[in-house]
C-alpha positions as CSV (number, residue, x, y, z in Angstrom):
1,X,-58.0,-46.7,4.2
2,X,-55.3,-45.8,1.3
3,X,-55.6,-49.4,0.4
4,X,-59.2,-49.2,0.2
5,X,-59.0,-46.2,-2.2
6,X,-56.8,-47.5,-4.4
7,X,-58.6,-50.8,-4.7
8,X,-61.9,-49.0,-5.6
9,X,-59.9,-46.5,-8.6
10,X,-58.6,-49.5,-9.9
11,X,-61.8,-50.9,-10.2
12,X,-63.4,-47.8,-11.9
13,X,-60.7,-47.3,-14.2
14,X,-60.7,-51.2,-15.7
15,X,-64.4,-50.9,-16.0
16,X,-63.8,-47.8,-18.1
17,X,-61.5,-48.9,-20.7
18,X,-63.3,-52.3,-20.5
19,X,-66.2,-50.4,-22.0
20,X,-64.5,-48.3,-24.6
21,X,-63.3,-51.4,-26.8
22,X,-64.6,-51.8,-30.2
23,X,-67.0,-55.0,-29.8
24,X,-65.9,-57.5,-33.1
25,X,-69.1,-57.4,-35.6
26,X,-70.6,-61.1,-36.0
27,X,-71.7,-62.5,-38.9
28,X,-74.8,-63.7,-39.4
29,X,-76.0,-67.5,-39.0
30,X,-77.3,-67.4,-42.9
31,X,-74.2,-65.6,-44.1
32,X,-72.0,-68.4,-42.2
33,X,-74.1,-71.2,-44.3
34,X,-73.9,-69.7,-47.5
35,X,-70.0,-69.5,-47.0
36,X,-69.6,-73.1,-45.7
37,X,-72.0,-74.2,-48.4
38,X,-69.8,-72.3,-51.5
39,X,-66.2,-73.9,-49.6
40,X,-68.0,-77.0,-50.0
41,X,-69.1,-76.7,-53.5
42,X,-66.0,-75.5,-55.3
43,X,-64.6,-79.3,-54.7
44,X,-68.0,-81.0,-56.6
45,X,-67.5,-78.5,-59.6
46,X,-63.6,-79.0,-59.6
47,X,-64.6,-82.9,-59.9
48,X,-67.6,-82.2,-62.5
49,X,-65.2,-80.8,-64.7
50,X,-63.2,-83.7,-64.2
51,X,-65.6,-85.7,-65.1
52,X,-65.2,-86.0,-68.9
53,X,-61.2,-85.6,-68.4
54,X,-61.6,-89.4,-66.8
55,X,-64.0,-90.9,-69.3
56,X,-62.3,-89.4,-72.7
57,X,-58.7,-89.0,-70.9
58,X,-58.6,-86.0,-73.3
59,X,-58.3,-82.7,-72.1
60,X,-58.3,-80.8,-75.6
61,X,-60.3,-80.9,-79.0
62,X,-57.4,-82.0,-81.1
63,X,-56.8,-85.3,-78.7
64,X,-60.8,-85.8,-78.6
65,X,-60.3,-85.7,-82.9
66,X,-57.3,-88.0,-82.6
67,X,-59.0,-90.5,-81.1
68,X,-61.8,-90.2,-84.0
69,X,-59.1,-90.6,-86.7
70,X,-57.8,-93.5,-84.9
71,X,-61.2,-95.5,-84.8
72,X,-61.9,-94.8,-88.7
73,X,-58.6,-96.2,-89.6
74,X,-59.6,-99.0,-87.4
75,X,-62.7,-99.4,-89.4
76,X,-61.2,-98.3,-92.8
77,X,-58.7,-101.2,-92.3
78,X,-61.4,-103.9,-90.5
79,X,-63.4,-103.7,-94.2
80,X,-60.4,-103.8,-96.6
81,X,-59.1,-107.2,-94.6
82,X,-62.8,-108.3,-94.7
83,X,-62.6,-107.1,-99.0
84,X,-59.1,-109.3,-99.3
85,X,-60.6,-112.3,-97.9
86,X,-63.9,-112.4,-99.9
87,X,-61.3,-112.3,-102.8
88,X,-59.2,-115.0,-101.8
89,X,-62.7,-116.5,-101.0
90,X,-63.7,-116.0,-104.3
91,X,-60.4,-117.2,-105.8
92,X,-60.6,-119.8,-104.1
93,X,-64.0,-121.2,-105.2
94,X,-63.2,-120.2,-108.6
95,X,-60.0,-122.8,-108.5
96,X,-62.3,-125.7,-107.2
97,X,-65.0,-125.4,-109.6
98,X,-62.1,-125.9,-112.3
99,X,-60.3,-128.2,-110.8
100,X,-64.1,-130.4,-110.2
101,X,-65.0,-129.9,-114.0
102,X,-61.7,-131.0,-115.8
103,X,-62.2,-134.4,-113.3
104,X,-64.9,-134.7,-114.2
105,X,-64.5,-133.8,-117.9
106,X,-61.1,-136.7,-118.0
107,X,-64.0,-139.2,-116.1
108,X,-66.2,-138.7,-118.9
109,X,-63.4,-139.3,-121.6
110,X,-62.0,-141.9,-119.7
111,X,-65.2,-143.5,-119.7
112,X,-66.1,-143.1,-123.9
113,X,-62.3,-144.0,-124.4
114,X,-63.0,-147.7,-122.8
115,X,-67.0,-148.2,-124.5
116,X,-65.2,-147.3,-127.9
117,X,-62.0,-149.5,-127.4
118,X,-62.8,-152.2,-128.9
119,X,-64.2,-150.0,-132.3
120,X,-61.4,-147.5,-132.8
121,X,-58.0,-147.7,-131.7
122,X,-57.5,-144.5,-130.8
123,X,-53.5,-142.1,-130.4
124,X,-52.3,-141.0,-127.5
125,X,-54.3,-138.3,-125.9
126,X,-52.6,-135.0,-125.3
127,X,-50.7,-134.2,-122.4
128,X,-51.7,-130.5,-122.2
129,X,-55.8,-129.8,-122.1
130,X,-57.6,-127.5,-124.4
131,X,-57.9,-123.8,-123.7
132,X,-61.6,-123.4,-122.6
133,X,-63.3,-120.9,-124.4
134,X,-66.5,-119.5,-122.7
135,X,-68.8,-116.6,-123.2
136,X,-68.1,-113.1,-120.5
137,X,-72.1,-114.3,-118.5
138,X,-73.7,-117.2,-118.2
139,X,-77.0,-118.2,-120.7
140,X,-78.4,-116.8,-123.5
141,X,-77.2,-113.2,-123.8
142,X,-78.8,-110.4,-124.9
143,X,-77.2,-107.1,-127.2
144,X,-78.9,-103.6,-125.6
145,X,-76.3,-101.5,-127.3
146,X,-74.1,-103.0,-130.4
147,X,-70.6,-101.7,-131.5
148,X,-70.2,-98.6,-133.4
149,X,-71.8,-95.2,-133.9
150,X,-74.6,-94.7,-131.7
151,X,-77.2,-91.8,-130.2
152,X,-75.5,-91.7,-126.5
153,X,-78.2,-92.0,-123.9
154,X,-77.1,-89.9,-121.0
155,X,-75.5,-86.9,-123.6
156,X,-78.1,-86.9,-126.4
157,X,-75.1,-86.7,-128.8
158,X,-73.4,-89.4,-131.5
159,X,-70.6,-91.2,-130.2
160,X,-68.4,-94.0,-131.3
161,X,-69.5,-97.0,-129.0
162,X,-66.2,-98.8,-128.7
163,X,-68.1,-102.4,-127.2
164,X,-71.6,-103.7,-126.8
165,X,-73.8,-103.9,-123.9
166,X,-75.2,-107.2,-122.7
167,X,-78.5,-107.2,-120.8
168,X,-77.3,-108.5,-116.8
169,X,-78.6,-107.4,-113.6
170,X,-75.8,-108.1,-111.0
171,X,-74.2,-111.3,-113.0
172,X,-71.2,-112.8,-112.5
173,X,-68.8,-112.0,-115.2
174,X,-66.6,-114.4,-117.0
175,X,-63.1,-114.7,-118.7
176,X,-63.7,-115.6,-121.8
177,X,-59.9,-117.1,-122.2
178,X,-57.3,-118.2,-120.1
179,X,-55.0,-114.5,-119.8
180,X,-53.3,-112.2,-117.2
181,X,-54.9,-109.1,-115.4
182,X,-53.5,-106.1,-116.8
183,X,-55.8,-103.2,-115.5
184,X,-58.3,-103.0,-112.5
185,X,-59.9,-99.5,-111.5
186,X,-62.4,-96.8,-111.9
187,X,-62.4,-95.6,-115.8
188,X,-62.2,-91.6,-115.8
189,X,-64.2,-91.7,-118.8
190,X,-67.5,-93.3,-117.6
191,X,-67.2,-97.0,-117.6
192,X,-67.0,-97.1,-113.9
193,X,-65.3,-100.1,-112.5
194,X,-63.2,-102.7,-115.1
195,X,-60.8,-104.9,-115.1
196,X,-59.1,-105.6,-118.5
197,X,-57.0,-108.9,-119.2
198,X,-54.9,-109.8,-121.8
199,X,-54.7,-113.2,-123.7
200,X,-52.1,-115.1,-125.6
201,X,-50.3,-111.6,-126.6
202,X,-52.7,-110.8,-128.6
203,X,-56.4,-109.9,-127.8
204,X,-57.5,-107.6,-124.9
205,X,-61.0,-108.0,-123.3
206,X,-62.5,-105.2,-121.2
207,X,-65.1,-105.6,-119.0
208,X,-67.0,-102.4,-117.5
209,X,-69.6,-101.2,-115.0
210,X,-69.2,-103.7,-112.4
211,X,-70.2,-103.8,-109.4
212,X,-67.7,-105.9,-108.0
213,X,-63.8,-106.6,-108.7
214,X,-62.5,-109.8,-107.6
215,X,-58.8,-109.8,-109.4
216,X,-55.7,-107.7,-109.3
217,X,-52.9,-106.3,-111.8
218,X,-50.3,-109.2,-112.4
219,X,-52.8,-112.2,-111.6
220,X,-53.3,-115.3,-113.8
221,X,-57.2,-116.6,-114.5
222,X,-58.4,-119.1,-116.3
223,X,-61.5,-119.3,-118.7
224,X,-64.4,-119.4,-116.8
225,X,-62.7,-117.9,-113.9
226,X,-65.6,-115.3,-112.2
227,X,-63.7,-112.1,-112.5
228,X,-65.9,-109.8,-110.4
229,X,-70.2,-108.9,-111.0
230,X,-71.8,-106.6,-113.3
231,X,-73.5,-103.4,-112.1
232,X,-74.4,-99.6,-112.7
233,X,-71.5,-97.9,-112.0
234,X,-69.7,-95.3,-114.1
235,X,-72.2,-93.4,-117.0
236,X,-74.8,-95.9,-116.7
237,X,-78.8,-96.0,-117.1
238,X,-79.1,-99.6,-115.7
239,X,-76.9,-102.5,-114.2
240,X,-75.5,-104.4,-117.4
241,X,-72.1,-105.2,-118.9
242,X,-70.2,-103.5,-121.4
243,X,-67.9,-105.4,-123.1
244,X,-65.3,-104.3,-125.6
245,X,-62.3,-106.4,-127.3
246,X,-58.8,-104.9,-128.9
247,X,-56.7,-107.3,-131.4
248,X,-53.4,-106.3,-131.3
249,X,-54.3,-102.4,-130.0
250,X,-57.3,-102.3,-132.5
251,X,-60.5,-101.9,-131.1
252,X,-62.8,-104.8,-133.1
253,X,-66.6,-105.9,-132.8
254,X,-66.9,-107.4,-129.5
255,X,-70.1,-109.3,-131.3
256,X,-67.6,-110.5,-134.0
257,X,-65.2,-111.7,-131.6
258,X,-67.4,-114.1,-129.6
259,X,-69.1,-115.8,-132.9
260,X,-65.3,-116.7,-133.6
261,X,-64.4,-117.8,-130.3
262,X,-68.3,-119.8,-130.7
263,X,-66.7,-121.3,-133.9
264,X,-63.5,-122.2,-132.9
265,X,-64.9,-123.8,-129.5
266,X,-67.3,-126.0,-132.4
267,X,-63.9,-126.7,-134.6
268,X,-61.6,-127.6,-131.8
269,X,-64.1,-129.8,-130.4
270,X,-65.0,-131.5,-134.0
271,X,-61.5,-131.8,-134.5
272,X,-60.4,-133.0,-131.4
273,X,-63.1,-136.3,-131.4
274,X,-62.4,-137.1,-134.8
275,X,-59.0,-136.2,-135.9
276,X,-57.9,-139.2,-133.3
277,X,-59.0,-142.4,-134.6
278,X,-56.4,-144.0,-136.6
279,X,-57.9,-146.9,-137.9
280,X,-61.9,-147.9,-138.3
281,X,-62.6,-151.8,-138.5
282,X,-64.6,-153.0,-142.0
């Protein structure tokens, strides 16, 4: 009976404090998703940010404009090797096309030495060719501007005009005498790009407004040797040449010079055929 008692206050008294305990509050299904869904999301942001880090492997703005420098200097460097060897191109061509006309001008001597032997007995020919003279572009040229005090047309105002211009649309442009390159650039003062050479000590030729440079400071050319093309650049109205001459530092009429240098070319070679024969038969 005790036992029986016992048993049953037992019971009660479990079923009591079994009730009294604070039930845990469940979240809701939807709530759970939306959880699970964010846990999973956070790692496809984390690796969409690292998207960009692995395609650029830059991680700042300063390596992103580092890597810019570095492909212009590429580029800057790509077109001045591709400049150097259209010089040496040019150089190049310019050497063969001399070298292929004094063959062929010793050919044609060779050849009027042996029809004329047996007429003339002529001296020894010399060792050391004649200095080619030629003319800065190539056919008849044409004066737009001569030397001296003109009306300036981009200013309005008189200036000294210390050359002449000659009429040519994107020419090549000639040495007129076998001479060193003493100045290549952009002139501050308008003329653009030139390249100045220097002959026998004595004369300087200028040649300005080109469009093209194909010599630098210190190099030899020859007459005839293509020195770079004529253009617009500087204080131009139109592509064309300007071309100015100094004789011993004195500026003189560039129009002047090359009717001399048209004279001598006709005296040398006068004097050259004819000064030769020694003795004519009766």
């Amino acid at each position: 009976m005790i036992v029986s008692m016992f048993l049953l206050v037992s019971s009660f008294t479990f079923a009591q404090f079994n009730t009294l305990m604070p039930a845990q509050p469940q979240k809701p299904e939807s709530q759970a998703r939306i959880e699970t869904t964010k846990e999973e999301d956070s790692p496809e942001q984390k690796k969409g940010k690292n998207f960009w880090k692995k395609i650029f492997n830059t991680t700042i703005k300063s390596d992103l404009k580092n890597e810019l420098d570095s492909l212009k200097i590429l580029v800057k460097e790509y077109s001045h090797a591709n400049n150097s060897r259209k010089e040496s191109f040019q150089k190049m061509k310019d050497s063969l096309l001399l070298a292929t006309k004094r063959r062929a001008e010793q050919k044609k001597d060779l050849l009027k030495n042996q029809s004329s032997q047996t007429l003339h007995d002529f001296m020894e020919e010399p060792k050391e060719p004649l200095s080619k003279i030629v003319m800065p572009l190539a056919g008849k040229m044409t004066v737009t501007s001569p030397y001296g005090t003109r009306l300036h047309p981009i200013s309005g105002t008189k200036k000294m005009h210390n050359g002449i211009d000659l009429k040519a649309y994107y020419e090549n442009v000639y040495s007129v005498m076998d001479g060193i390159v003493t100045a290549t650039g952009w002139d501050s003062k308008g003329g653009g790009n030139f390249i100045k050479i220097k002959h026998f000590n004595r004369f300087e030729t200028a040649y300005l407004h080109l469009s093209e440079i194909y010599y630098r400071v210190g190099e030899m050319v020859k007459a005839g040797f293509i020195l770079g093309r004529s253009g617009n650049t500087g204080n131009s109205t139109g592509p064309h040449l300007h071309f100015s001459v100094k004789e011993f530092g004195q500026r003189i009429n560039p129009a002047h010079f090359l009717n001399d240098l048209i004279r001598a070319t006709h005296l040398m070679s006068t004097y050259h055929n004819t000064s030769t024969a020694s003795y004519k038969p009766y």
